[in-house]
C-alpha positions as CSV (number, residue, x, y, z in Angstrom):
1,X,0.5,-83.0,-5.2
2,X,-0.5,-85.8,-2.5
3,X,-3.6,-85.5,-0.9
4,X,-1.9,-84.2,2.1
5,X,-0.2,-81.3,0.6
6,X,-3.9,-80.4,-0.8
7,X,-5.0,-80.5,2.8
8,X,-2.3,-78.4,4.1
9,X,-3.1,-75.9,1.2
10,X,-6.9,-75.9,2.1
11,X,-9.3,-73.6,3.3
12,X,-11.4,-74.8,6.6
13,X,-14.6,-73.5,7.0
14,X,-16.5,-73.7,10.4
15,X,-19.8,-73.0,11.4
16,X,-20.0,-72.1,14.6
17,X,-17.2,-71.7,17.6
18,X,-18.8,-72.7,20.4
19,X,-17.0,-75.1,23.3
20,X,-16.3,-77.7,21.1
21,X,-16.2,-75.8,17.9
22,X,-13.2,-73.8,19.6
23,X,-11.6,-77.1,21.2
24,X,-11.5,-78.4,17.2
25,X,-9.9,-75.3,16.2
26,X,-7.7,-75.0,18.3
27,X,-6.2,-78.3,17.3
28,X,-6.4,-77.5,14.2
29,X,-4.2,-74.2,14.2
30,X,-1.9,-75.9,16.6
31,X,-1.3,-78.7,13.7
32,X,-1.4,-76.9,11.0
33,X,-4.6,-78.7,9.4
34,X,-5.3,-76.1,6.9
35,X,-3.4,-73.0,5.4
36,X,-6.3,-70.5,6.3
37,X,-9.8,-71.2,9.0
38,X,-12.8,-69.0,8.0
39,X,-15.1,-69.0,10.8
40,X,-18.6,-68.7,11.4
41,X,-19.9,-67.5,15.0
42,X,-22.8,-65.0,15.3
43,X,-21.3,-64.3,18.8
44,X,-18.0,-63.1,17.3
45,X,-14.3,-64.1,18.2
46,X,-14.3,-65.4,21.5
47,X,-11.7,-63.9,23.5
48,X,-9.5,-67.2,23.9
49,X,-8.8,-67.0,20.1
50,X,-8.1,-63.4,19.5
51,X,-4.4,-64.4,18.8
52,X,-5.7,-67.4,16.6
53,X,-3.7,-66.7,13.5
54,X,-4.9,-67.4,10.2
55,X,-8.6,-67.3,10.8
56,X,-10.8,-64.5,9.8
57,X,-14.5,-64.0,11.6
58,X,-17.5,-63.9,10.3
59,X,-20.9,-63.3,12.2
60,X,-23.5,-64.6,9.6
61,X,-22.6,-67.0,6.7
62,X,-24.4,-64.0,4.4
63,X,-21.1,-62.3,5.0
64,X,-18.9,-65.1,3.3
65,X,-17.7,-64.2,-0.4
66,X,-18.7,-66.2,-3.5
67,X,-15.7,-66.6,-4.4
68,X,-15.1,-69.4,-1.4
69,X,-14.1,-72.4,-2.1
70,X,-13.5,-74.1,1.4
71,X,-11.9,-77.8,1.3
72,X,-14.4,-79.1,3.8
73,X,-16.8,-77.3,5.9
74,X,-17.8,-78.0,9.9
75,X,-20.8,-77.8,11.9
76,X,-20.3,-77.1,15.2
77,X,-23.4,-75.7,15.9
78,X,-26.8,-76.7,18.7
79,X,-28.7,-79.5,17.6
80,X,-31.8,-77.1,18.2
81,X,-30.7,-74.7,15.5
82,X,-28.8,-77.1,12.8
83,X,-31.8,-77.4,10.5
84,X,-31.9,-73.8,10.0
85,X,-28.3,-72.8,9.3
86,X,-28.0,-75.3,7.1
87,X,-29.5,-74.3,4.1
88,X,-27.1,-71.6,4.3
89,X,-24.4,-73.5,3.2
90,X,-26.7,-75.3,0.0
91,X,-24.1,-73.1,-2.5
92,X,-20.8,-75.1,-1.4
93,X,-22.7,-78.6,-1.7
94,X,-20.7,-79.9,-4.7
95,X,-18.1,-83.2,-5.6
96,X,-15.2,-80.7,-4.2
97,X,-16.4,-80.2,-0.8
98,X,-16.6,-82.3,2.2
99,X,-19.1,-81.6,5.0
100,X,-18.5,-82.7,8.3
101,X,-21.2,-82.5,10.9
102,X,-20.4,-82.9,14.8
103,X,-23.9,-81.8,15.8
104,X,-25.1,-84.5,18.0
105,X,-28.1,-86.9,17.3
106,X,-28.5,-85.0,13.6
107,X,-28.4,-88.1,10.8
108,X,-27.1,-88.1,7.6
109,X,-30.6,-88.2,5.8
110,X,-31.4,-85.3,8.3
111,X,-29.0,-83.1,7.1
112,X,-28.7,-84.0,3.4
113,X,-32.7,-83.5,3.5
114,X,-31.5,-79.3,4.2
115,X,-28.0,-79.0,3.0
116,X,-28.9,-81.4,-0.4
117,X,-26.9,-84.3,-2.1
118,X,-22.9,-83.6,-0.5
119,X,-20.3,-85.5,0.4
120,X,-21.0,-85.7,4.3
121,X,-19.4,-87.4,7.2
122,X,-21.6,-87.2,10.4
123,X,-18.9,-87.6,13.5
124,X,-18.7,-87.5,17.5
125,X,-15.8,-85.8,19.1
126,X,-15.3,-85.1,22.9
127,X,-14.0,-82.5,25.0
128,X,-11.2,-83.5,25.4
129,X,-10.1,-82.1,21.9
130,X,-9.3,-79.0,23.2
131,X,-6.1,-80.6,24.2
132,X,-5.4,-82.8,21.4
133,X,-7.0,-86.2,23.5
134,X,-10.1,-86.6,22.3
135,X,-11.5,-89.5,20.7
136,X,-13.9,-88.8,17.2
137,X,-16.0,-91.7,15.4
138,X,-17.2,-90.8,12.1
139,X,-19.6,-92.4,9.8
140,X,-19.2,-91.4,5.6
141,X,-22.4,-91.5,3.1
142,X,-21.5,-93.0,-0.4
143,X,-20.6,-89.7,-1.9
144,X,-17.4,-89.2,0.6
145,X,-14.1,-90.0,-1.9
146,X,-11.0,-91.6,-0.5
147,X,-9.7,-88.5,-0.6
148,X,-12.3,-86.4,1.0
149,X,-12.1,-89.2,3.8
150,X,-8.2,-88.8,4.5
151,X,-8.6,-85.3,4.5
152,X,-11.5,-86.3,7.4
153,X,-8.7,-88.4,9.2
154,X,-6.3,-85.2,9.2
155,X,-8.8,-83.2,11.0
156,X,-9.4,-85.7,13.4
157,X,-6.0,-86.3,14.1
158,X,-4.9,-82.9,14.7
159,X,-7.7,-83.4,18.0
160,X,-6.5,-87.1,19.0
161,X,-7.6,-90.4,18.1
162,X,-10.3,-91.4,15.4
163,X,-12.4,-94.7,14.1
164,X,-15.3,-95.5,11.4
165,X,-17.7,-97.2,11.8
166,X,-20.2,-98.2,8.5
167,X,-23.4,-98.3,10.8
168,X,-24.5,-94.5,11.5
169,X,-27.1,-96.0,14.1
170,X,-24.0,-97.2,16.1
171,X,-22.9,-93.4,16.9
172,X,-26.0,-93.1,19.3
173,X,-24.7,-95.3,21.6
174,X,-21.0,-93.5,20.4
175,X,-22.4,-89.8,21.7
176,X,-23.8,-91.8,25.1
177,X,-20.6,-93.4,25.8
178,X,-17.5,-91.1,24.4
179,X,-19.3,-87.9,23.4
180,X,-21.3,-87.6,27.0
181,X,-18.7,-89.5,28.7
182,X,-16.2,-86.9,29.7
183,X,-19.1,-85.6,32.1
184,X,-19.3,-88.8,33.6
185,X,-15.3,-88.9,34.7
186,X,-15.8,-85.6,35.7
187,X,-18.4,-86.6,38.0
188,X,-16.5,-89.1,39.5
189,X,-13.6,-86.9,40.1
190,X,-16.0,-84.4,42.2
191,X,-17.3,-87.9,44.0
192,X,-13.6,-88.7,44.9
193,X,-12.7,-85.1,45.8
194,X,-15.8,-84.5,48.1
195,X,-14.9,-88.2,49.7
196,X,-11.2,-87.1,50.1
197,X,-12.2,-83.7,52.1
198,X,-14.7,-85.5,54.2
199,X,-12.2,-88.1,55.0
200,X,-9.7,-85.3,56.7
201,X,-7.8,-83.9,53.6
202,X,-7.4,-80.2,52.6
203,X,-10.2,-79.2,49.4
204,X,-7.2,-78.4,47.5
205,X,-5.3,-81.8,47.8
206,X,-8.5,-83.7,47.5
207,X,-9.0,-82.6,44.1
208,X,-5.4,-82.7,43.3
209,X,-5.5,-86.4,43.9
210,X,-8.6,-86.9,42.5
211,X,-7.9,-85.9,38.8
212,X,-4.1,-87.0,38.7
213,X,-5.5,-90.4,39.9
214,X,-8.5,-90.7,37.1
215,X,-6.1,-89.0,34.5
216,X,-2.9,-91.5,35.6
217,X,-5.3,-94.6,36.0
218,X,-7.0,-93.8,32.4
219,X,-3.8,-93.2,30.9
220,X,-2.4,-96.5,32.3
221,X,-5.4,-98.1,30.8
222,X,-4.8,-97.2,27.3
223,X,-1.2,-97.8,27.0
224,X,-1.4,-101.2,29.4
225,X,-2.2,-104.7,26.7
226,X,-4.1,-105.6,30.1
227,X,-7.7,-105.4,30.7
228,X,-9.5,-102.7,32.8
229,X,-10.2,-106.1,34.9
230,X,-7.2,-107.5,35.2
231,X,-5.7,-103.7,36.0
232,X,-8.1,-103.2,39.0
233,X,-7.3,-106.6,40.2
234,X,-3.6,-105.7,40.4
235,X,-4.4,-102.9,42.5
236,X,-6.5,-105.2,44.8
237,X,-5.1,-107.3,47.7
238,X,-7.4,-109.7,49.6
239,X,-8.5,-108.3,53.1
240,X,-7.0,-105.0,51.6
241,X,-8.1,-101.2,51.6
242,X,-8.8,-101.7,47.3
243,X,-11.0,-104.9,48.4
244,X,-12.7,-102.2,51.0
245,X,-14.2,-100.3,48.8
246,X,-14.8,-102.4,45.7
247,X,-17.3,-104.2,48.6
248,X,-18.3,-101.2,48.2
249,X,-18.8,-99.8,44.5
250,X,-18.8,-103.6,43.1
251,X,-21.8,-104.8,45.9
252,X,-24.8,-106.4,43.5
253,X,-23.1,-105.0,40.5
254,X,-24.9,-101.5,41.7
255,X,-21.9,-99.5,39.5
256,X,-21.9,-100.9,36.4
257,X,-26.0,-100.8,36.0
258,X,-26.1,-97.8,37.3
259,X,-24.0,-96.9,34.1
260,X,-25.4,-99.2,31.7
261,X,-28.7,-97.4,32.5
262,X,-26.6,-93.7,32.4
263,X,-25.5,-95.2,28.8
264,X,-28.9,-95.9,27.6
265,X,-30.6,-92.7,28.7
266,X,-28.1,-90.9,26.5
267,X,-28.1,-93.1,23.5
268,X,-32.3,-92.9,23.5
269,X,-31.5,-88.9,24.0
270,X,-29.5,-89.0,21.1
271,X,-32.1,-90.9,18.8
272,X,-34.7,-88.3,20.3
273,X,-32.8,-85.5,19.0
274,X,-32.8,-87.2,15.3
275,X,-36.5,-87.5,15.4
């Protein structure tokens, strides 16, 4: 049996079904990532999944049978309450489980210091995994096996796109720019719909335009092999209305520090919230 057909036989554990907890499962279901989901939620089945097939509900992880033996178990849960439910979930912390953590700012030596010695991957997803286009980077401690980490990939996958990265003090700066980022586009999509209604166009429209333009231009920019730069200079005539409002946006680079700054108030967040 390939790793893969284990994976598709498995039994996914998660703790705790909040937005992005449900966004993950979701995907999951949809793809098939595991034969059976066993969830976690002391807020019970939200109403969006009450047709999720092949999960069963729990409200407390006290509830959960002995006889359990999940494939890999998620936390979804607040960074504020992680330390606590962990210890919870001490009984499953052997060669034949994977963790895999998505709380936000929460280490690796954080979590194995409740949980104890597991095989542990510590990731950041996005939002956007709630329809399959999110993006995930994960980091695995030295107990993870190539097998536990494909299994890892497979979960991701079932969301959108995934990467590594060997340097867990690299996913701060991950949570500040994918994790938080999808509140930053969907800032600038208000922006653009508030300037669209005060230039004349119907409320309706102006959002219309303003989130198939950001979802069109971001989609162009991950399938184009040209730069972001060289993109918005194709869409920029001299003496044009493009040049117009780059004058604008672009005038003393006010933009981009504005978001380099955005950036580092997140990342610091992040390294707060592992203190």
């Amino acid at each position: 049996m390939t790793g893969e057909d284990r994976a598709a036989a498995s039994t996914l554990l998660l703790a705790g079904c909040g937005k992005m907890g449900s966004a993950l499962l979701r995907g999951w279901i949809a793809k098939q990532a595991a034969s059976r989901f066993v969830v976690v939620e002391p807020q019970g089945r939200p109403a969006d999944l009450a047709d999720a097939v092949g999960t069963s509900w729990y409200r407390s992880p006290q509830e959960l049978t002995q006889a359990l033996t999940p494939a890999a178990i998620v936390f979804a849960v607040k960074p504020q309450i992680i330390d606590d439910v962990l210890p919870d979930y001490r009984r499953w912390a052997t060669p034949r489980t994977l963790f895999v953590s998505i709380v936000a700012g929460k280490t690796i030596a954080g979590i194995t210091r409740r949980l104890g010695a597991a095989s542990l991957v510590r990731t950041m997803p996005n939002t956007p995994a709630a329809i399959g286009r999110g993006i995930t980077v994960a980091c695995a401690n030295e107990r993870v096996t190539a097998e536990q980490r494909h299994l890892c990939e497979q979960l991701l996958a079932a969301v959108g796109e995934s990467a590594w990265v060997e340097d867990e003090a690299l996913l701060d700066a991950v949570t500040a720019v994918s994790g938080s980022g999808p509140a930053y586009v969907f800032l600038l999509i208000e922006a653009l719909a508030q300037a669209a209604v005060a230039s004349g166009l119907p409320p309706d429209l102006g959002l219309q335009l303003a989130c198939s333009t950001v979802a069109g231009a971001g989609e162009l920019a991950r399938l184009s092999p040209e730069s972001p730069a060289q993109l918005r200079e194709n869409v920029t005539s001299p003496g044009g209305t493009t040049r117009a409002a780059l004058d604008i946006l672009m005038a003393n680079d006010a933009l981009v520090t504005l978001i380099k700054r955005a950036v580092a108030a997140a990342a610091a967040r992040s390294r707060d919230l592992a203190s």
